[in-house]
C-alpha positions in Angstrom: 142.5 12.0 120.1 144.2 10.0 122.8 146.7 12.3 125.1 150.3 11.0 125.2 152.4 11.2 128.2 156.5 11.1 129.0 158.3 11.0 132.0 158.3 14.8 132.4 155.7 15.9 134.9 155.2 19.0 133.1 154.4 17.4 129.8 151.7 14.9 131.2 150.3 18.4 132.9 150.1 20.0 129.5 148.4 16.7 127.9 146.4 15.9 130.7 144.7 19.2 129.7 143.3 18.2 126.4 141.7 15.2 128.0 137.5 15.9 128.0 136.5 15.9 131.3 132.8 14.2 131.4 129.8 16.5 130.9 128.0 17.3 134.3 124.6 15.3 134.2 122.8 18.2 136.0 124.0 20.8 133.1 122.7 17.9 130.4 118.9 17.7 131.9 119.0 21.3 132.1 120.0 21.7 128.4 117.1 19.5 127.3 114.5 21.1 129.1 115.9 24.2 127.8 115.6 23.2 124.6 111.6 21.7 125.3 109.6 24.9 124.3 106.9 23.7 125.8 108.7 22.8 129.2 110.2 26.3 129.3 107.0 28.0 128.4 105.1 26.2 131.4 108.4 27.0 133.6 108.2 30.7 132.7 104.1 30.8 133.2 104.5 28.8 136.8 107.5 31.7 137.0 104.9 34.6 136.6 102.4 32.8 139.4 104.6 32.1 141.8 105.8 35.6 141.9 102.4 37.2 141.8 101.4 35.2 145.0 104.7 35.7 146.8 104.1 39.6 146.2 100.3 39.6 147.2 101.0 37.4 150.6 103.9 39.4 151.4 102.1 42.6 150.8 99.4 41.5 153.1 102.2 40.3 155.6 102.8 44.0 155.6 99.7 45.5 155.6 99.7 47.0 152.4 97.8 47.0 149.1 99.4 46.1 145.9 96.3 44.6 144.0 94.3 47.6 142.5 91.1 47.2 144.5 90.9 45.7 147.8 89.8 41.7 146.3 86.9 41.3 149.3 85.6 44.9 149.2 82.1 44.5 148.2 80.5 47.3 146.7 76.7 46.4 145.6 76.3 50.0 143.0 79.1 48.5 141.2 77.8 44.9 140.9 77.9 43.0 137.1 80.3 46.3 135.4 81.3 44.7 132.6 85.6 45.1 131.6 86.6 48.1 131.5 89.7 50.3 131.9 88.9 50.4 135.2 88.1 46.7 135.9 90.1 44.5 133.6 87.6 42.1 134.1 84.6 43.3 135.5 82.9 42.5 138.6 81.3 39.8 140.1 77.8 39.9 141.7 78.8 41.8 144.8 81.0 44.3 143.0 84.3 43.0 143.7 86.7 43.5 141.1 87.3 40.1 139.4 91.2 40.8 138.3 92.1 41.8 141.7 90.0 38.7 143.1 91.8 36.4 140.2 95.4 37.8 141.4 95.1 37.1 145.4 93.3 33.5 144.3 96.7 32.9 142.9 98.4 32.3 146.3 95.6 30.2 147.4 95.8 27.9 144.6 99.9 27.4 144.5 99.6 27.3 148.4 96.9 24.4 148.5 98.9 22.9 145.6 102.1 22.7 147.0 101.1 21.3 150.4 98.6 18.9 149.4 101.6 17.7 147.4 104.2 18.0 149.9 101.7 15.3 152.5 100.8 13.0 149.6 104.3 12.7 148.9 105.7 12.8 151.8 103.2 9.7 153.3 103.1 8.1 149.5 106.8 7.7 150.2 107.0 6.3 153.4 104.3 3.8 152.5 106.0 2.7 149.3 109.6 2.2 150.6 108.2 0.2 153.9 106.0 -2.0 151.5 108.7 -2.4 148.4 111.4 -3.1 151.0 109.7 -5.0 153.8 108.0 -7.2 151.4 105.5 -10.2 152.0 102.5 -9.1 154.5 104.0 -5.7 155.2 103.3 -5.0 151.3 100.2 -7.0 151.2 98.3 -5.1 153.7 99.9 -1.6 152.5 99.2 -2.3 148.9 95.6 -3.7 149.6 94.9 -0.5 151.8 96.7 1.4 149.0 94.1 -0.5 145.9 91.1 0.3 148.4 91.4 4.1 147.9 92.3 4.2 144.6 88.9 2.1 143.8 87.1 5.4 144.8 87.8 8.3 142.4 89.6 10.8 144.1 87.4 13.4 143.7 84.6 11.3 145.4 87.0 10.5 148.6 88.2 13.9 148.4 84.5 15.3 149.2 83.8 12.2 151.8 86.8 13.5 154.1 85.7 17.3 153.5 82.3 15.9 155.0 84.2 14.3 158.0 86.9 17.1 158.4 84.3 19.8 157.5 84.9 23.1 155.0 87.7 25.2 155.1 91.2 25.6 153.2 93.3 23.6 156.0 90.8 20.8 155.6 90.8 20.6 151.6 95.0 20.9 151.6 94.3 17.5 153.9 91.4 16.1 152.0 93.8 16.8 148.8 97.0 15.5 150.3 95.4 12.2 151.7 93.8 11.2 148.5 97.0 11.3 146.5 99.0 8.8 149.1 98.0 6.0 147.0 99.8 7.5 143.6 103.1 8.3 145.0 103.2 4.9 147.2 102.4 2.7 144.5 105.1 4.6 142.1 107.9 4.5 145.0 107.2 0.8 145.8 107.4 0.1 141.9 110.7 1.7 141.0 112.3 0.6 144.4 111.7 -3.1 143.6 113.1 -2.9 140.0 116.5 -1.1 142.0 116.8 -3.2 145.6 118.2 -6.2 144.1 121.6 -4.2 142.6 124.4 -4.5 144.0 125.2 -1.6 145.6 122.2 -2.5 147.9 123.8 -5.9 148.9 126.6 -4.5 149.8 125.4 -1.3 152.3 123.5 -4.4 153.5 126.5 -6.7 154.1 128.8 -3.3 155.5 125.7 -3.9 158.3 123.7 -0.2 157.7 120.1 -0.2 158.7 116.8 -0.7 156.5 115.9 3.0 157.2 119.5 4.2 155.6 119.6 1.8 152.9 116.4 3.5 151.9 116.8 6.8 152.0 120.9 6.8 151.2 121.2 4.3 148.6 117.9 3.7 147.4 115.5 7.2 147.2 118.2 8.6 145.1 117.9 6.5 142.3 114.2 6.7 142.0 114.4 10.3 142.8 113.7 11.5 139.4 110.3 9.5 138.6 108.7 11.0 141.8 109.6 14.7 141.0 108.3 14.6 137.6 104.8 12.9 139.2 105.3 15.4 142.1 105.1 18.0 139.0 102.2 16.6 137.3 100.6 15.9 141.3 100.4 20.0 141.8 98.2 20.8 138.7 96.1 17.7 139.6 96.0 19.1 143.7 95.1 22.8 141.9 92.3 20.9 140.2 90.4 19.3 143.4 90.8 22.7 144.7 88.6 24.5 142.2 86.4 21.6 141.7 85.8 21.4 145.9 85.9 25.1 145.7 83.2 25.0 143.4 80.7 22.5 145.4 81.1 25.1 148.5 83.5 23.0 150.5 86.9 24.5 150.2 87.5 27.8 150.7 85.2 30.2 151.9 84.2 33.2 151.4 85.4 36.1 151.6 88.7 34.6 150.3 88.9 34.4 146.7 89.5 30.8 145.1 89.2 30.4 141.8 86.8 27.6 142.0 84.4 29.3 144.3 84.6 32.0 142.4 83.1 29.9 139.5 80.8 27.7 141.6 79.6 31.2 142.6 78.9 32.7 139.4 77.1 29.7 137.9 73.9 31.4 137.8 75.3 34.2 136.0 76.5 32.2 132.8 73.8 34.1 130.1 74.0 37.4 131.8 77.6 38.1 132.8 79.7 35.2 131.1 83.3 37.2 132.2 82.9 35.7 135.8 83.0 32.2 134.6 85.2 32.7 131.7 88.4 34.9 133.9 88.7 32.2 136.6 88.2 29.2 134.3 91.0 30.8 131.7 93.2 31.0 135.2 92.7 27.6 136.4 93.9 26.3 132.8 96.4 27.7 132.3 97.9 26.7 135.6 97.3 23.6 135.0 98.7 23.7 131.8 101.8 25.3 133.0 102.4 22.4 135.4 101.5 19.6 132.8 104.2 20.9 130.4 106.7 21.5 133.2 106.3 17.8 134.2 106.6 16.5 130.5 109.5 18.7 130.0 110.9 17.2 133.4 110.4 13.1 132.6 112.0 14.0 129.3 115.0 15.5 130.8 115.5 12.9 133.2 115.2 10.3 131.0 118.6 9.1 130.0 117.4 7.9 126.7 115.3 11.1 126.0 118.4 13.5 127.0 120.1 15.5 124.2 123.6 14.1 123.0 
C-alpha cells in the first residue's frame, strides 16, 4: 500500500513510517544458509574443530595439558590396547593414546588448511586480476603458465616440490598453497572478464583511478562471493593433500600427530588393530565433509537466484 503524504511535516513522518525499508542482503544470505541443514550442520562440525584446536594450541602456549594423555608419550607395555574406558580409541603401535593423538592432529590439519589456502588465494588472485585486466600477452603467458600446472595432478606436483623443498609441515603448507594458484587464478580472471566491461568500471577509469584500484575497489568486490565459496571448498581439498602427503612420510613428522601419518603409519596394522586406521580416517572425513557442505551451503546463499524470497 503506497504511503500518502500532505503538506504537514508531521504527517509525511507518520507515513513515511509504513514505507518497507529494503531487506539487508547480508541478513538474506544468512537466512538461507540458515535454513540449508546441511550448510549449518557442516558450520556447527567446523564449529566443534576449530575450537578444539584453538584450546589444545593455546594450552600448549601455556604449558598445560588439557588432552587426557600427553599425545607423543610413548609407552611400549601399553602398545595395540584396544578402546576402552580408558582409551577411547585405543592405542597405536607405540602406546600413544589414539584420541588424544586424533585431538592435537586437529590443529595441525585446520592450521595447514587455512594457510595453504590463505597463499593459493592470495597468489591465485594477483595472477588472475593482472591476467583478466591486463589482457593480450600479459594473460597469455599467465594463463599458459597457469594450464602448465594444472596438466600435472596436484597431488603429483604437490610431492615434486616436497622433494625440492624437503619434509616438514612449513614445506607441505607451501607445497599445498603453490599447487592451488592455478584454481583461484583461473576463477578470478574468469569472473573479472564477464564484470570489467560495466559501467561502473569505465567510469573509475575515466575519473583517472589507477589499474591497481580499479581492481581491488571496484572490481574484487563483485567477484568476491565465487572465490569465498571456492576458498571454502579449497580448505577440505588443502586438508586432503595433507593426509595424503602425511601418509607417503613427507609432511609432518613424527612425533607430531597428523592424521595422515598417523594412517600411513598404521598400514601394517589393518588385520590386527583396524581402530588405528579406522579413528583418523573417520576424522579426516568428516572434516572434509564439514567444509564441502559449508561451501555448498555458501554458493547457494550467495547466489541471487538460489536466495530465499
Amino acid at each position: 500500500m503506497e504511503p500518502t503524504y500532505s503538506s504537514n511535516p508531521d504527517e509525511n513522518l507518520q507515513a513515511a513510517e509504513y514505507v518497507e525499508k529494503p531487506e539487508s542482503q547480508l541478513k538474506v544470505m544468512w537466512e538461507t544458509l540458515r535454513l540449508n541443514k546441511a550448510a549449518v550442520a557442516g558450520l556447527f562440525i567446523i564449529g566443534i574443530l576449530a575450537l578444539i584446536a584453538l584450546t589444545v594450541w593455546l594450552s600448549e602456549l601455556m604449558g598445560k595439558q588439557i588432552l587426557p594423555y600427553d599425545p607423543n608419550y610413548a609407552d611400549m607395555t601399553k602398545s595395540f590396547i584396544k578402546p576402552n574406558a580408558q582409551h577411547w580409541f585405543g592405542t597405536d603401535q607405540l602406546g600413544r593414546d589414539m584420541f588424544s593423538r586424533i585431538l592435537d592432529g586437529t590443529k595441525i590439519s585446520l592450521f595447514v588448511g587455512v594457510t595453504a589456502v590463505a597463499i593459493s588465494l592470495t597468489i591465485g588472485v594477483i595472477f588472475g586480476a593482472i591476467a583478466a585486466y591486463r589482457g593480450g600477452k600479459t594473460d597469455t603467458v599467465i594463463m599458459r603458465l597457469m594450464d602448465m600446472m594444472l596438466a600435472i595432478p596436484s597431488i603429483l606436483l604437490a610431492i615434486a616440490f616436497m622433494a625440492a623443498l624437503g619434509k616438514g609441515l612449513d614445506k607441505a603448507i607451501i607445497a599445498i598453497g603453490l599447487v592451488s594458484i592455478p584454481e583461484y587464478a583461473r576463477i578470478v580472471r574468469g569472473s573479472i572478464l564477464s564484470v570489467k566491461e560495466n559501467d561502473y568500471v569505465h567510469a573509475a577509469k575515466i575519473m583517472g583511478n589507477k589499474t591497481r584500484r580499479i581492481i581491488y575497489k571496484h572490481i574484487l568486490p563483485n567477484v568476491i562471493s565465487v572465490i569465498v565459496v571456492r576458498a571454502t571448498l579449497g580448505i577440505s581439498s588443502a586438508v586432503l593433500d595433507t593426509a595424503a602427503l602425511g601418509f607417503l612420510g613427507l609432511g609432518v613428522q613424527p612425533p607430531f600427530a597428523e592424521w595422515g601419518d598417523m594412517l600411513g603409519r598404521a598400514r601394517g596394522f589393518i588385520f590386527s588393530a583396524p581402530y588405528t586406521l579406522i579413528f583418523p580416517g573417520i576424522a579426516i572425513t568428516i572434516t572434509v565433509l564439514a567444509f564441502n557442505l559449508l561451501g555448498d551451503g555458501l554458493r547457494d546463499a550467495l547466489d541471487p537466484k538460489s536466495r530465499i524470497k
